[in-house]
C-alpha positions as CSV (number, residue, x, y, z in Angstrom):
1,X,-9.5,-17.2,-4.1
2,X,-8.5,-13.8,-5.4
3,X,-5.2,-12.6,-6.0
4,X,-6.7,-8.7,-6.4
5,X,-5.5,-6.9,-2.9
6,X,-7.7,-4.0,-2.0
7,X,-6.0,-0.6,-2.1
8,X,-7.0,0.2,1.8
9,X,-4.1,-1.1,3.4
10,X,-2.2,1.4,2.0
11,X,-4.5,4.0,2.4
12,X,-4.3,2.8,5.8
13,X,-0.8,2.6,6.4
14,X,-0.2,6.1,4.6
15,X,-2.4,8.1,6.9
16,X,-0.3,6.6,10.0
17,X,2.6,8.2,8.4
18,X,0.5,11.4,7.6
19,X,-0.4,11.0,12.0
20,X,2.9,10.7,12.4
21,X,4.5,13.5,10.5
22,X,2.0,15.8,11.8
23,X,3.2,14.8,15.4
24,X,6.8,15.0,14.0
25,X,6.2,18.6,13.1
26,X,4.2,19.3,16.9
27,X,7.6,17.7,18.3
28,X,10.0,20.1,16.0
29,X,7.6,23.1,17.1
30,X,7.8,22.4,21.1
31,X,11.9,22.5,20.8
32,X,13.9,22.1,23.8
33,X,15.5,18.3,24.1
34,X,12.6,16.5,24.8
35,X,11.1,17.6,21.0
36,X,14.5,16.3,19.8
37,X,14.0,13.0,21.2
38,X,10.5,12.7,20.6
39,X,11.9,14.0,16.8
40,X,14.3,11.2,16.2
41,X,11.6,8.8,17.6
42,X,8.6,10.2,15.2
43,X,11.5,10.2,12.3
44,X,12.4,6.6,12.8
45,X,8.9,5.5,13.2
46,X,8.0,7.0,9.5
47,X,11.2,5.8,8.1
48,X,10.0,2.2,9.6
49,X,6.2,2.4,8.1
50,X,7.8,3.6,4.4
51,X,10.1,0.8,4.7
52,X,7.2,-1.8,5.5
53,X,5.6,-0.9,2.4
54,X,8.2,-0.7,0.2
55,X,9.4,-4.5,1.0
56,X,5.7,-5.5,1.0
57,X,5.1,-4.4,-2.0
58,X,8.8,-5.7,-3.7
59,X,8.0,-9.2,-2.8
60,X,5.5,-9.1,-5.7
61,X,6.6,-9.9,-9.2
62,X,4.9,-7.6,-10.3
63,X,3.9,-3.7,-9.5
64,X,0.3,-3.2,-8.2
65,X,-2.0,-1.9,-10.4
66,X,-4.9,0.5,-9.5
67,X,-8.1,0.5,-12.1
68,X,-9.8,4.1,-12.0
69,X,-12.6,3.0,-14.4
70,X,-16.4,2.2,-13.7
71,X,-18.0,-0.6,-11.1
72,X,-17.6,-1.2,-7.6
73,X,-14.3,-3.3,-6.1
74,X,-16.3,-6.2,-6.2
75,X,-17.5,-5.9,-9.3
76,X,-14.2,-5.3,-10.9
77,X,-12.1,-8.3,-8.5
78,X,-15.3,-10.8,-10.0
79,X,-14.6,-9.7,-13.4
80,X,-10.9,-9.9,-13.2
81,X,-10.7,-13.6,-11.9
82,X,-13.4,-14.9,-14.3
83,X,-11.2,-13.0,-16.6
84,X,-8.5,-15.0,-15.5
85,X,-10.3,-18.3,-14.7
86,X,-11.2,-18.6,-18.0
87,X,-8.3,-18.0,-19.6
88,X,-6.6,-20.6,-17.1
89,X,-9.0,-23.1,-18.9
90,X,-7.5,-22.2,-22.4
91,X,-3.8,-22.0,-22.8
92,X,-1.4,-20.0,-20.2
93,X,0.7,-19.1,-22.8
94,X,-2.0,-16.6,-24.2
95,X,-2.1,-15.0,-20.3
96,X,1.4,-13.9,-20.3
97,X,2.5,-13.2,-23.6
C-alpha cells in the first residue's frame, strides 16, 4: 500500500472554493439583504473548505510534497515505494537521516 496521495483532492477541493467565491462575488453584486445573507453564508462556507484542508493536511508529519519532473503518477508512486521498500529491507536509519 502506498503512502503517496494524489494531488486531486486538492485540486478538487480548491475549485469548490473558486465556485464558491465566484458565487460570493454574484451575492455582493445583487446587494440588498438577501446578498448579505447569502454573503455571510458563501463567506463561512469558504472559510470552512480552507479550514478542512489546512487540518488535513497538519495531521501529517510531514509537508506534502509535489514532484514536477518526468513520468506519469503511476510511474513516479511505483518508483517511490520500491524506493522505499527497498530501503525498508536495508537499515531505517539510512531512510531518515
Amino acid at each position: 500500500m502506498s503512502k503517496f496521495l494524489r494531488v486531486g483532492i486538492f485540486r478538487d477541493r480548491l475549485n469548490d472554493i473558486k465556485e464558491a467565491s465566484q458565487l460570493l462575488q454574484e451575492a455582493l453584486d445583487s446587494g440588498g439583504e438577501e446578498g448579505l445573507g447569502r454573503s455571510r453564508e458563501l463567506a463561512m462556507d469558504i472559510e470552512s473548505m480552507v479550514t478542512e484542508i489546512i487540518d488535513f493536511i497538519s495531521r501529517w508529519d510531514c509537508e506534502p510534497l509535489i514532484y514536477i519532473g518526468k513520468g506519469t503518477t503511476e510511474q513516479v508512486i511505483a518508483f517511490l515505494d520500491a524506493l522505499i521498500t527497498q530501503a525498508q529491507s536495508g537499515n531505517d536509519e539510512d531512510l531518515y537521516g
